[in-house]
C-alpha positions in Angstrom: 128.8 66.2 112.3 128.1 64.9 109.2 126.1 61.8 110.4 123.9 64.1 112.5 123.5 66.0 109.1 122.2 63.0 107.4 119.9 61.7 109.7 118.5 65.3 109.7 117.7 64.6 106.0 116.6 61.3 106.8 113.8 62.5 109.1 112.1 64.8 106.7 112.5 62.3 103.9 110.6 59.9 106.7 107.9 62.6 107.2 107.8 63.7 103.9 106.9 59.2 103.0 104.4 59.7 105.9 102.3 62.6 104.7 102.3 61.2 100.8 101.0 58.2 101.8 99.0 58.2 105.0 97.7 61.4 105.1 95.3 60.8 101.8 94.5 57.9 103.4 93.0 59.0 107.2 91.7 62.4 105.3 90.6 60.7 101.9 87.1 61.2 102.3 87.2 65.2 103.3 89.3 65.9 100.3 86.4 64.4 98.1 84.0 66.7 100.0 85.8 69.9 99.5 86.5 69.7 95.8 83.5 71.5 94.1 81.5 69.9 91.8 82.2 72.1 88.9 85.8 70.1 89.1 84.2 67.2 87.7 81.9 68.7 84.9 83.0 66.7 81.8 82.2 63.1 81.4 78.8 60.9 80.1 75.8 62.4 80.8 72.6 60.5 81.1 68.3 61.4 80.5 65.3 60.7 78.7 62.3 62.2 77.3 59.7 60.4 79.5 61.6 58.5 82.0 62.9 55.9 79.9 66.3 55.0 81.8 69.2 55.7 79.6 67.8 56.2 76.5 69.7 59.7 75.8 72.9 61.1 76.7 75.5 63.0 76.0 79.8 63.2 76.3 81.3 66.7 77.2 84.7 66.1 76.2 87.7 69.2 77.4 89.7 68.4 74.1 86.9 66.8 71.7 88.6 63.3 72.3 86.8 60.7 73.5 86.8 59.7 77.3 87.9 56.5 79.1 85.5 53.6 78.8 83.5 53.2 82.1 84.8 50.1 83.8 81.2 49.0 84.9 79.4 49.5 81.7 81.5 49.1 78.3 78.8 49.8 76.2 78.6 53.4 77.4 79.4 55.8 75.0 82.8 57.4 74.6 83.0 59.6 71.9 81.7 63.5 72.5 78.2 64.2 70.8 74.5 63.6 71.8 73.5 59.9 71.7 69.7 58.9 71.0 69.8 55.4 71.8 73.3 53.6 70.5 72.9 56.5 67.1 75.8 59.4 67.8 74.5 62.9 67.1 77.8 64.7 66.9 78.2 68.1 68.0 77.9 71.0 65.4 78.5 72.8 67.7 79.0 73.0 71.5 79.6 75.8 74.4 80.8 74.5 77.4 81.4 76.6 81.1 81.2 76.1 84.8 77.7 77.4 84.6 76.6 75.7 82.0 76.1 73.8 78.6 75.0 73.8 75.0 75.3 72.1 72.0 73.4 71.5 68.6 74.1 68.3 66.6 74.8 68.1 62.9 71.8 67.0 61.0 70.9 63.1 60.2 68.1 62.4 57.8 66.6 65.7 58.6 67.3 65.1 62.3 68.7 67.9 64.7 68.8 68.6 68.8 69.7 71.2 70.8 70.2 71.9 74.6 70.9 74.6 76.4 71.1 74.3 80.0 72.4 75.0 83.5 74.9 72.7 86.2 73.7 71.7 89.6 74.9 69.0 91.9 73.3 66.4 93.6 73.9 63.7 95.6 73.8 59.6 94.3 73.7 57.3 96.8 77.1 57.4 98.3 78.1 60.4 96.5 77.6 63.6 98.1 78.4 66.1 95.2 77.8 64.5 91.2 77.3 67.2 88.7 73.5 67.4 86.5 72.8 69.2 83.7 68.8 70.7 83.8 67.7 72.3 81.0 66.0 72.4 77.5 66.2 69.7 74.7 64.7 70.2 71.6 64.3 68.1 68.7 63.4 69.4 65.0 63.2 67.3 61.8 63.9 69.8 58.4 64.1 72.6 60.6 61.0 72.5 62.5 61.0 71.8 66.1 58.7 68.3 66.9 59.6 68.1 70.6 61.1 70.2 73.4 61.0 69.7 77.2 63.1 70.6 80.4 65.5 67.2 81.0 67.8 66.0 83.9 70.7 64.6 82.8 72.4 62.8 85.5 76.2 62.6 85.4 77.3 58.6 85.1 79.0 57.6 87.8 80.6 54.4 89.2 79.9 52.6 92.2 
């Protein structure tokens, strides 16, 4: 009786091994597809103001730390804030939802930016669903604003 028990136990321990490990495996790809986008919101963000590759971006950080370096590109940026270039804007201040993001950065010789816009998704290459941001950057020097313009900022992703 008590050897039948145990290979009872045995079984589901065996099926139990069998869904954790193959079951991601042969259904890996669906699970990607059916998690929203809006799971994967935070990260480095991409743009530029006239098609520059690169030149801005931006870190949304949950917990204001700074996020893993991005194995394909160490010199990404890490630490949250708006980047012009390599120079870190930080954020003065920053609302952040599934719909949506904003920020404005402290001030640096006069310097400020602001955005304010929506999420999408799109798909990159491979990727079915990575997360964009489209909406409104502006740029002011002592208070005045010197350039604004509807950006795309692309999510960074690694291939």
């Amino acid at each position: 009786m008590i050897e039948g028990r145990f290979m009872f136990i045995n079984n589901r321990v065996w099926i139990a091994i069998f869904a954790t490990i193959f079951l991601p495996l042969t259904l890996g790809g669906q699970q990607q597809q059916e998690k929203p986008c809006s799971n994967y919101l935070q990260g480095l963000y991409y743009g530029s103001w006239d098609k520059q590759e690169g030149n801005l971006a931006f870190v949304i950080s949950p917990d204001g730390q700074p996020i893993p370096p991005k194995a394909n590109d160490e010199d990404a940026p890490t630490k949250p804030g708006f980047y012009e270039g390599q120079r870190l804007f930080e954020f003065a201040s920053s609302r952040f939802s599934s719909q949506g993001f904003t920020f404005r950065t402290i001030a640096i010789e006069g310097r400020t930016f602001s955005f304010n816009g929506r999420f999408g998704c799109e798909a990159v290459d491979v990727i079915p669903e990575v997360p964009y941001l489209e909406g409104e950057l502006t740029e002011a020097r002592n208070g005045r604003v010197v350039r604004r313009k509807k950006i795309h900022f692309g999510h960074a992703v690694i291939f």
